[in-house]
C-alpha positions in Angstrom: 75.0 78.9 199.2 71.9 78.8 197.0 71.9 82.5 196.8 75.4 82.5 195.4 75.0 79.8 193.0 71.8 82.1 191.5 74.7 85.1 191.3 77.2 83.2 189.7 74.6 81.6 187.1 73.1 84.9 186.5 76.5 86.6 185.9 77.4 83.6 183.4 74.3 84.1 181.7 75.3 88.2 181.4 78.4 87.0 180.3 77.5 85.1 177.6 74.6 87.8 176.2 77.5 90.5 176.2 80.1 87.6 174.4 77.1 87.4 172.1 76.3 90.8 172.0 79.9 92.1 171.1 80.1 88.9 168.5 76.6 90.6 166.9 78.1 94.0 167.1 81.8 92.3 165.7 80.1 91.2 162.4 78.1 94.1 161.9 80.8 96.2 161.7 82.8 94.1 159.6 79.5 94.0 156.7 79.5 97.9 157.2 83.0 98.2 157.1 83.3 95.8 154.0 80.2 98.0 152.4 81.8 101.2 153.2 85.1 99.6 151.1 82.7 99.1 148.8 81.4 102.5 148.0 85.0 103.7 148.4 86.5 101.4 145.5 83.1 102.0 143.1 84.3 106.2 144.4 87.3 105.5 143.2 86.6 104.1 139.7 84.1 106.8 138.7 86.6 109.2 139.3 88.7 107.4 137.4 86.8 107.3 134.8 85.8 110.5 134.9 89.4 112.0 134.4 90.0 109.3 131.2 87.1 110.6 129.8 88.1 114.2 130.5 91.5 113.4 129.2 90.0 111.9 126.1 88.3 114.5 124.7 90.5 116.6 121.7 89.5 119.6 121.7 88.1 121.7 124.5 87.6 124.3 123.4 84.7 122.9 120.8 82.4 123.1 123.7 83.4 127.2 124.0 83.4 128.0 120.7 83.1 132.0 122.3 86.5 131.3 123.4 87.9 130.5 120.3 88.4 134.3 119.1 90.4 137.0 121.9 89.7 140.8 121.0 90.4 143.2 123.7 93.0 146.0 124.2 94.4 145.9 120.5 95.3 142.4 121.0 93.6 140.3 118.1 94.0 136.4 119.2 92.6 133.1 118.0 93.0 129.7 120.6 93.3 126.5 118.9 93.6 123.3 121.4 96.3 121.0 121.0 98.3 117.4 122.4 101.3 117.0 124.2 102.3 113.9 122.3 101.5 115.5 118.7 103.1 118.8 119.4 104.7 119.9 115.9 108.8 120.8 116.0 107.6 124.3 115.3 105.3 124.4 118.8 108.1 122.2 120.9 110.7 124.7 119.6 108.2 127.5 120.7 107.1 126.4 124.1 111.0 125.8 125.2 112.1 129.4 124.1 109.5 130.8 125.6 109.7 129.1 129.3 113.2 130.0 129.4 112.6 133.3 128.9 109.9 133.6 131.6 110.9 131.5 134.2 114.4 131.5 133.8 114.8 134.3 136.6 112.1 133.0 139.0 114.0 129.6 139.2 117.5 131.0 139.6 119.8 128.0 140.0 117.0 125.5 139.9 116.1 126.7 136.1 118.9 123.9 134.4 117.3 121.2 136.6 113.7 122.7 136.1 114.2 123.0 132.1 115.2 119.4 132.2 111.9 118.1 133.6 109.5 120.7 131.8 111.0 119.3 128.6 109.7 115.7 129.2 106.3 116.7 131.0 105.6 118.9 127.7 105.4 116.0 125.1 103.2 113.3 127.8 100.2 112.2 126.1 98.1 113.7 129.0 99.4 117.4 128.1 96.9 119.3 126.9 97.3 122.2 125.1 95.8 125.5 124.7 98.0 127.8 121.8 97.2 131.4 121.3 98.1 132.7 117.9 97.9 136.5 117.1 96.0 137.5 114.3 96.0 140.5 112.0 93.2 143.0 112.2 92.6 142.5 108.4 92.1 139.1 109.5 89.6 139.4 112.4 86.5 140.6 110.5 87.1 137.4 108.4 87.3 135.0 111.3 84.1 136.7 113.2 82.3 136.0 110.2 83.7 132.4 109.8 82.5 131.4 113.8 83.2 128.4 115.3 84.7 127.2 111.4 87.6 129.3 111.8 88.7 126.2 114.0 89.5 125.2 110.4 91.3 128.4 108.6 94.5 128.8 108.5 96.2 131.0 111.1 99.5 133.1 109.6 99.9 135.0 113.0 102.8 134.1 115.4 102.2 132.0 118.6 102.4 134.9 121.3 101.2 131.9 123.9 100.2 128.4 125.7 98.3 126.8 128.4 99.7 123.4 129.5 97.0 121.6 131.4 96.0 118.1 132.5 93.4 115.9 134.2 94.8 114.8 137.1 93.6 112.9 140.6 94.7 115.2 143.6 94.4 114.1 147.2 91.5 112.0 145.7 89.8 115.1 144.2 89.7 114.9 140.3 91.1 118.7 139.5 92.5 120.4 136.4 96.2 121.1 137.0 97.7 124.4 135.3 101.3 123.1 134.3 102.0 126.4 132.5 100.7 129.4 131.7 103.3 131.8 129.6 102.4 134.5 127.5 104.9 136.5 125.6 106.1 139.9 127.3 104.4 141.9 124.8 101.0 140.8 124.8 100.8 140.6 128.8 99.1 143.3 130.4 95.9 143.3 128.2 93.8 140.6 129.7 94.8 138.0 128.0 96.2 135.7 130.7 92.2 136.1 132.7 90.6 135.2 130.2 92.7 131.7 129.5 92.4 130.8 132.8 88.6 131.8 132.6 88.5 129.1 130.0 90.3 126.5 132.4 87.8 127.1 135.2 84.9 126.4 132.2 86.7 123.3 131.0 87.1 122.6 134.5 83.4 122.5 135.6 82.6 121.1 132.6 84.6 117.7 133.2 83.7 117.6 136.7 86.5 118.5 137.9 86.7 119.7 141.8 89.2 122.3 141.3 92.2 123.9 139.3 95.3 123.6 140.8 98.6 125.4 140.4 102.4 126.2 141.0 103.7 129.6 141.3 107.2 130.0 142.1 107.3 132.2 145.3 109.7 134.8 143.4 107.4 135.0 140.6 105.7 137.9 142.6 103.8 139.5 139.8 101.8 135.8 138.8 101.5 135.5 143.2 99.4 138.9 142.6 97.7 137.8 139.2 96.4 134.6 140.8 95.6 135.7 144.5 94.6 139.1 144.1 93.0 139.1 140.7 91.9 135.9 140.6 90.9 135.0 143.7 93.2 131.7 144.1 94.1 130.6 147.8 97.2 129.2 148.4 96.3 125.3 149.1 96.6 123.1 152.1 98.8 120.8 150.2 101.2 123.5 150.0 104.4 123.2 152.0 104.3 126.4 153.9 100.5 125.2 155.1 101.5 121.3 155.7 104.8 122.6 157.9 105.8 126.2 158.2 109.3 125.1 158.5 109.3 122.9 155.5 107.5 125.9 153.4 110.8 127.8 154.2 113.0 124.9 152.1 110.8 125.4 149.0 110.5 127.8 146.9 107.1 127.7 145.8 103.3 127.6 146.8 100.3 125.2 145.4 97.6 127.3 144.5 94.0 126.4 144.2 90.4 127.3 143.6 87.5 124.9 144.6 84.1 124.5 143.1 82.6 121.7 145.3 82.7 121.4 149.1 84.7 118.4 149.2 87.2 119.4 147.5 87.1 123.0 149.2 87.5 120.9 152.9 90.6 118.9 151.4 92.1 121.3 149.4 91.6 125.0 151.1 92.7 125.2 154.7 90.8 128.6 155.6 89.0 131.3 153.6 90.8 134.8 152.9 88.2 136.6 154.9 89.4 134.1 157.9 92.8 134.6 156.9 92.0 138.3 157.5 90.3 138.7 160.3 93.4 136.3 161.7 96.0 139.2 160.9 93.6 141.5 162.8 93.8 139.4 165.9 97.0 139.1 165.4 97.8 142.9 165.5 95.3 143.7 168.0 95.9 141.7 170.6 99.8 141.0 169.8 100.1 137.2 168.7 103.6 136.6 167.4 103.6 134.8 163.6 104.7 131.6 165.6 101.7 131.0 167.2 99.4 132.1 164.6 101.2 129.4 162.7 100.7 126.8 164.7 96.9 127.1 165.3 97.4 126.7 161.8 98.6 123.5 161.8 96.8 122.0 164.9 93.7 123.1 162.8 95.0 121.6 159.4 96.2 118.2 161.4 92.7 118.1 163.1 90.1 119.3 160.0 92.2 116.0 158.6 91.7 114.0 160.8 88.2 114.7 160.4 88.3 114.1 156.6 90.1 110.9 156.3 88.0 109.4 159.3 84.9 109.9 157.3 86.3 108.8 154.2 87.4 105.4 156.0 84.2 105.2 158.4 
């Protein structure tokens, strides 16, 4: 009997050291938890205020003053950086004519619906602008000369083009998104459309941004080509063919991307192109049917996640 009441004490006293234990361990994890909420909020804001100040600046193109002046090809351009909610009759005239006659065939039906919404997004305070006016030769030793003042001269040349960009928070990653870029028929070709978005990746990096994002309509194959092939965009993992295959098949277009830190390469790429490739090589050697490959894809995507959101929360 003695014996047993020394048992039963000593397994009360355990008890009590693992109630306190786990009570210990309970609060603990609530400070870090409460810490870790912490850091996440004060995350939050500097991001925040790292796209207001990136939407807040008036002119990007002041810190590329290079950039100002396009000569290459026989094309003769000068860039001048502008506002969505200050856009001139003239430009708002300029930019509808010239999206209808781009993108009226790669929407097909959608285009009426489309039109509609690209109408209101161009005049939002957060558009920015880039405008790309064609300039005489008789005209281009004079702006050489002038430099980084010919922000100031008068340009007589037509508008033959536009960037519409903003500043935007995607997934959590502060990223430049590409609302439009549409050059005129006759000046495409000639480099023109590199070198813009050359100067959105610069802008880009220069605000801190994590990446530049974009929509392609899928029948828009020529601008698939110009931004995968030549520019060495991925398409994202926020798009809907890489979030569900058979969703991807509803839509009509893909969310491009290209990364300049790693956090915003693990949330917003899925898989390199060299992995993507050496996939389709498996694939054809040892005979994997698209439907698998697809869903390693996702099982992948769903886990690498996982992984992402746990460490943002833990």
């Amino acid at each position: 009997m003695k014996h047993a009441s020394l048992d039963a004490l000593a397994h009360q006293e355990d008890a009590v050291l693992v109630s306190l234990a786990m009570e210990a361990e309970g609060k603990i994890g609530q400070r870090e938890k409460k810490m870790t909420r912490k850091e996440i909020l004060e995350r939050k804001k500097a991001i925040e205020n790292v796209i207001k100040s990136a939407s807040a600046v008036k002119d990007h193109l002041s810190f590329f003053p290079h950039f100002r002046h396009y000569r290459t090809n026989g094309l003769y351009a000068h860039l001048e950086a502008g506002c969505g909610n200050k856009l001139t009759l003239h430009r708002k005239r300029y930019i509808q004519n010239l999206l209808k006659l781009n993108m009226e065939a790669p929407y097909g039906p959608e285009w009426p619906a489309e039109e509609k919404i690209k109408r209101r997004e161009m005049v939002a305070k957060e558009a920015c602008y880039i405008f790309v006016y064609e300039i005489s030769s008789e005209d281009v030793d004079e702006m050489s000369r002038l430099g980084d003042r010919a922000k100031t001269c008068s340009c007589e040349g037509p508008i033959v083009g536009f960037v519409h960009y903003r500043f935007i928070l995607e997934e959590e990653v502060p990223v430049v998104y590409v609302y439009e870029l549409q050059l005129e028929p006759r000046v495409q070709g000639k480099g023109l459309g590199k070198f813009l978005m050359q100067l959105i990746e610069l802008i880009a990096c220069k605000n801190r941004m994590g990446a530049v994002v974009l929509t392609v309509q899928r029948a828009n194959l020529s601008a698939m080509d110009f931004y995968i092939g030549k520019l060495g965009y991925t398409i994202s993992a926020i798009s809907p063919s890489r979030v569900d295959p058979l969703l991807g098949l509803e839509k009509s277009y893909e969310i491009l991307c290209k990364t300049f830190d790693d956090e915003a390469q693990a949330v917003l790429e899925i898989k390199s192109q060299r992995t993507n490739y050496m996939e389709n090589r498996y694939e054809t050697e040892h005979g994997m049917d698209d439907h698998m490959i697809k869903s390693e894809e996702r099982i992948e995507f769903k886990y690498s996640w996982s992984r992402i959101f746990l460490g943002r929360c833990c």
